[in-house]
C-alpha positions as CSV (number, residue, x, y, z in Angstrom):
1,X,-10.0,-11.8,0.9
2,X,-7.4,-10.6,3.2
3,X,-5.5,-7.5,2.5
4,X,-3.0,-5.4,4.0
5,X,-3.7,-1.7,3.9
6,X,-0.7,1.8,4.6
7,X,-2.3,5.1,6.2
8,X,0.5,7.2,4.6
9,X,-0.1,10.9,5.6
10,X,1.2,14.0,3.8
11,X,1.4,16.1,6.2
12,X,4.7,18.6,5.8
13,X,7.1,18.3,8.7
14,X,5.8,14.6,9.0
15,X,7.2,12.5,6.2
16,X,7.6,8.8,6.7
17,X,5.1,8.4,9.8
18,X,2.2,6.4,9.0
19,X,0.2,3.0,10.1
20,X,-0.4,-0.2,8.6
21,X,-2.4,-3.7,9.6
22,X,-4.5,-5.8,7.6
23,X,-8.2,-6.7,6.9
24,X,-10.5,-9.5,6.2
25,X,-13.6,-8.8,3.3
26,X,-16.3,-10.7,4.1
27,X,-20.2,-10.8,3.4
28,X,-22.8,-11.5,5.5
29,X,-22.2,-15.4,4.4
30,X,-18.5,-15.3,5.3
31,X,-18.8,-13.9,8.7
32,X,-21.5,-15.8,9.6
33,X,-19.6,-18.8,9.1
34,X,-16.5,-17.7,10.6
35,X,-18.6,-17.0,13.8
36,X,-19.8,-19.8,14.0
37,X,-16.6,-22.3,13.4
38,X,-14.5,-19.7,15.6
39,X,-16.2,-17.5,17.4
40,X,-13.2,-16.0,20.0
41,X,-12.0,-15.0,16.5
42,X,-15.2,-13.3,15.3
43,X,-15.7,-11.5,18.4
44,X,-12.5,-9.8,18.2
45,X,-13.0,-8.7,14.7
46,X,-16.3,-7.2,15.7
47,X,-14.7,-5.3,18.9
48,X,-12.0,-3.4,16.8
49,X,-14.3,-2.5,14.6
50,X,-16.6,-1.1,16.5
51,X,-13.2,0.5,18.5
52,X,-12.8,1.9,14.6
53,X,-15.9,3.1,14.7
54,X,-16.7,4.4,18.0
55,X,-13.3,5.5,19.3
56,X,-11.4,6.3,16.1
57,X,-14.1,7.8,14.2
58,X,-13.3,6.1,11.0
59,X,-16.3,4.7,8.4
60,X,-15.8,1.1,8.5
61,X,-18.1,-1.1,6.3
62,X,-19.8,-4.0,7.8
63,X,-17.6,-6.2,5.2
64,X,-14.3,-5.5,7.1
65,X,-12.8,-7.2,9.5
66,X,-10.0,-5.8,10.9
67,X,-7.0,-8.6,11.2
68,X,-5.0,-6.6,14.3
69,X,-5.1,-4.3,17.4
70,X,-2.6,-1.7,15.6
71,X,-4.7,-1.5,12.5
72,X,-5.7,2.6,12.7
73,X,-3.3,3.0,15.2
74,X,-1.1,5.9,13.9
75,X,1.9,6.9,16.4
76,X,3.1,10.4,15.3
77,X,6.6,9.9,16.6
78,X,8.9,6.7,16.1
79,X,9.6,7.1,20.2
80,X,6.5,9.0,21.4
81,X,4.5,6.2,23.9
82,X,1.1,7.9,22.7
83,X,-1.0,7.8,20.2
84,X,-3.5,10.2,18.1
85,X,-7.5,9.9,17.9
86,X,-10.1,12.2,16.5
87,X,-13.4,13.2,18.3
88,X,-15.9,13.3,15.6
89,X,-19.6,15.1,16.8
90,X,-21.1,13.0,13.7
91,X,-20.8,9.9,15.0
């Protein structure tokens, strides 16, 4: 199933800034199969994930497959040329 998901924050002093991309469910089944038929494709799903994960500090489940390299990306200003991430000592 593909979906596309909005990070909306309410934050005051910050309306209308948020980020958006889309995601892939799949099972164990699923991906197995799409990393076998295309695996260039598989291999970048598992990257951003684990940039998600890792970098961004955000729970993914092993059934998601991010679709795009600006899913999580969250720019706080329309013009501003950088970006926000969270250092998280759980991870």
């Amino acid at each position: 199933m593909i979906l596309q998901f909005d990070i909306i924050p309410s934050v005051e002093g910050y309306a209308g800034v948020s980020c958006e991309g889309g995601i892939a469910l799949a099972d164990a089944g699923l991906q197995e199969k799409i990393k076998h038929s295309y695996p260039e494709k598989y291999e970048a799903f598992m990257k951003r994930r684990e940039y998600m994960r890792k970098i961004l500090g955000i729970r993914v489940s092993d059934e998601i497959l991010p679709m795009g390299n600006a899913d999580a990306y969250y720019k706080p200003f329309m013009l501003s040329t950088k970006a926000l991430a969270v250092e998280r000592a759980d991870i």
